[in-house]
C-alpha positions in Angstrom: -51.1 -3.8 67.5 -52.4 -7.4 68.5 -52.1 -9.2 71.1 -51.9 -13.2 72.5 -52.7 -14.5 75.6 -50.6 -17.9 75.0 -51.1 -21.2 76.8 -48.0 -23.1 75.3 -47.3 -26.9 75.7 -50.7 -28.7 77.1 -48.8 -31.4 78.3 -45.5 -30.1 80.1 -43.6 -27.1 80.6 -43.0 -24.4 77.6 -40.7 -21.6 77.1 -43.8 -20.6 74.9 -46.0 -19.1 77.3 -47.1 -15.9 77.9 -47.9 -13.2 76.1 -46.9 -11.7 72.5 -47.3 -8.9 70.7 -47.2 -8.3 67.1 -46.7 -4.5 65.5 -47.2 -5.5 62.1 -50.5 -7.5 61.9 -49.7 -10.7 62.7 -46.7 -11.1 60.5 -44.3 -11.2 63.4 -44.5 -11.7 67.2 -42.2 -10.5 70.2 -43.0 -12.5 73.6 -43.9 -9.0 76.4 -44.5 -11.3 78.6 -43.3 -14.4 80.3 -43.6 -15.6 83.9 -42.0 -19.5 84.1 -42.1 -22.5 81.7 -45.1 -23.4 84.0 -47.3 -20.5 84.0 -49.6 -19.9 81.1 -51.4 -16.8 80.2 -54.7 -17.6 81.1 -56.1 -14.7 79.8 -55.8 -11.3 78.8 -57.9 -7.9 78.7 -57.6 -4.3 77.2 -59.3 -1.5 79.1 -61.6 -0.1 76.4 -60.9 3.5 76.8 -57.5 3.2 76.6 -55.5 0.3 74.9 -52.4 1.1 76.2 -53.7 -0.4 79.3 -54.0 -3.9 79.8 -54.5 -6.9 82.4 -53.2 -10.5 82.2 -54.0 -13.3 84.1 -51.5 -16.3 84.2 -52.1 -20.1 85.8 -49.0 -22.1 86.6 -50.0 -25.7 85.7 -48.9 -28.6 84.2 -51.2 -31.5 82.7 -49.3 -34.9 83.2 -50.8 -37.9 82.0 -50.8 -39.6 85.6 -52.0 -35.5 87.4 -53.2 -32.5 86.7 -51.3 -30.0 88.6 -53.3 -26.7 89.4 -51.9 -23.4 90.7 -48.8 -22.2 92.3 -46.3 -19.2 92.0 -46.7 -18.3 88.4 -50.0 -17.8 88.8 -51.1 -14.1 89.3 -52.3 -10.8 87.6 -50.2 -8.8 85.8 -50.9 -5.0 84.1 -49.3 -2.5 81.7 -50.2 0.6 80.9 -47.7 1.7 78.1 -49.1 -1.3 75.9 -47.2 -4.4 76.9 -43.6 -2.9 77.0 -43.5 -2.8 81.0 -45.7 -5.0 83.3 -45.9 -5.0 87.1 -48.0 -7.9 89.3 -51.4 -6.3 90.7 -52.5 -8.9 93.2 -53.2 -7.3 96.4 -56.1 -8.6 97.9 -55.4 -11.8 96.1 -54.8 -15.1 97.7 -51.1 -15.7 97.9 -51.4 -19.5 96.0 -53.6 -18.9 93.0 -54.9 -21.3 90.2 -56.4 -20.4 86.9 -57.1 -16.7 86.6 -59.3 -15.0 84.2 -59.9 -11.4 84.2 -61.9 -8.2 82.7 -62.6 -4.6 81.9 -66.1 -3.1 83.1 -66.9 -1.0 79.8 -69.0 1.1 81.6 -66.5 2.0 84.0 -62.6 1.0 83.4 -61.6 1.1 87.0 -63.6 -1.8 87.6 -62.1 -5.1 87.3 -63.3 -8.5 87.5 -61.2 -11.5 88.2 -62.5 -15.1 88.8 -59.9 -16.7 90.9 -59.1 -20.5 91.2 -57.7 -20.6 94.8 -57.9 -23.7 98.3 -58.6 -21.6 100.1 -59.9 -17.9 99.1 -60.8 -18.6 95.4 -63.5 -16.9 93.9 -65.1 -13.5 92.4 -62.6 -10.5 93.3 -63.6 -6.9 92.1 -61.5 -4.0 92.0 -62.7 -0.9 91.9 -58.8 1.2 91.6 -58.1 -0.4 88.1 -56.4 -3.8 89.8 -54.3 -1.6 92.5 -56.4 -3.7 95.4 -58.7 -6.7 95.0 -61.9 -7.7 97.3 -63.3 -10.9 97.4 -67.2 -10.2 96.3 -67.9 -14.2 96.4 -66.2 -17.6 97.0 -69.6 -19.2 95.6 -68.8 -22.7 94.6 -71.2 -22.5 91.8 -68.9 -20.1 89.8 -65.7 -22.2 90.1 -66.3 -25.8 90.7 -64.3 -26.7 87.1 -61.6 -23.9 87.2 -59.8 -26.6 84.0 -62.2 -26.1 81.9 -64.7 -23.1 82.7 -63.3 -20.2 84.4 -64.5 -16.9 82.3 -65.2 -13.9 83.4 -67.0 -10.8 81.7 -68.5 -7.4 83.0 -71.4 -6.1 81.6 -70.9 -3.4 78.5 -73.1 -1.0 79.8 -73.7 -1.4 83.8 -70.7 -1.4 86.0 -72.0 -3.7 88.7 -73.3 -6.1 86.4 -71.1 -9.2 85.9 -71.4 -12.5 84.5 -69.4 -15.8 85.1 -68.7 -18.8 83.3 -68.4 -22.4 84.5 -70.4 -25.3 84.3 -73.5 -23.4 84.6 -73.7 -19.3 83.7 -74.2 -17.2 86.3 -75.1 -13.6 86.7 -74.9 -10.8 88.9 -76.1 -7.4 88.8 -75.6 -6.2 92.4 -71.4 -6.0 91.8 -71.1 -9.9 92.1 -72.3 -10.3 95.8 -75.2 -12.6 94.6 -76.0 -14.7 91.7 -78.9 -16.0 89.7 -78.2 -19.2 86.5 -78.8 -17.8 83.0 -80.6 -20.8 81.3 
């Protein structure tokens, strides 16, 4: 199986969005997941244990040419477990209006998540530690989301569950489960 977080149109909204799925290498591709013409997936991750399980993170937006619109009710977390066929939202803990979402799979451990959250307010670095059931905020640092557009990335350490790094204008790094970070040059 493969699988494609899609963004669709960049400038407008797109039946296109969301994600797909392909069971025979790429040859074909049946959409498993769509939220509205405005929400994008934003990102997607497969619990590395098990890859029946998976986590999605959509941003409803729309790029005109006179405003970029950021966030609203598309936006959200979404997980299967029986790979892709059924999805349910997992954003308890989450602020009710997100933005961009991105979102990953601690290696060492699967039931921790990461999720970088665009939100105005409550956006930030949310951890879950009951495979996405509940979120907790860990950090609403400006540092690791001050260009949600262009740099929100998330990714959790292969080997130490509470280590966690960030992506946006500068890298950051965490190694006590995201409550304080340090720039990676």
């Amino acid at each position: 199986l493969v699988y494609v977080a899609a963004q669709g149109a960049a400038y407008g909204e797109s039946e296109d969005r969301g994600i797909y799925r392909s069971n025979d290498g790429g040859d074909t591709w049946q959409k498993v997941l769509y939220v509205s013409p405005s929400a994008s997936a934003s990102e997607l991750a497969m619990d590395p244990t098990n890859p029946r399980i998976l986590y999605a993170g959509f941003w409803d937006h729309v790029r005109y040419p006179w405003q970029v619109r950021s966030g609203g009710p598309g936006s959200g977390l979404w997980k299967s477990t029986d790979g892709g066929d059924t999805w349910e939202a997992v954003n308890e803990g989450l602020p009710e209006e997100m933005g961009k979402t991105a979102v990953d799979v601690s290696p060492a451990n699967p039931h921790h998540l990461w999720a970088m959250i665009e939100a105005d307010p409550g956006g930030g670095l949310y951890r879950s530690d009951d495979a996405g059931a509940s979120w907790t905020l860990m950090t609403g640092d400006w540092a690791l989301r001050a260009r949600p557009w262009y740099y929100t990335e998330v990714f959790a350490d292969p080997q130490d569950e509470n280590t966690v790094y960030v992506l946006n204008a500068p890298m950051m790094k965490s190694v006590d489960a995201g409550r304080t970070f340090t720039r990676v040059s």
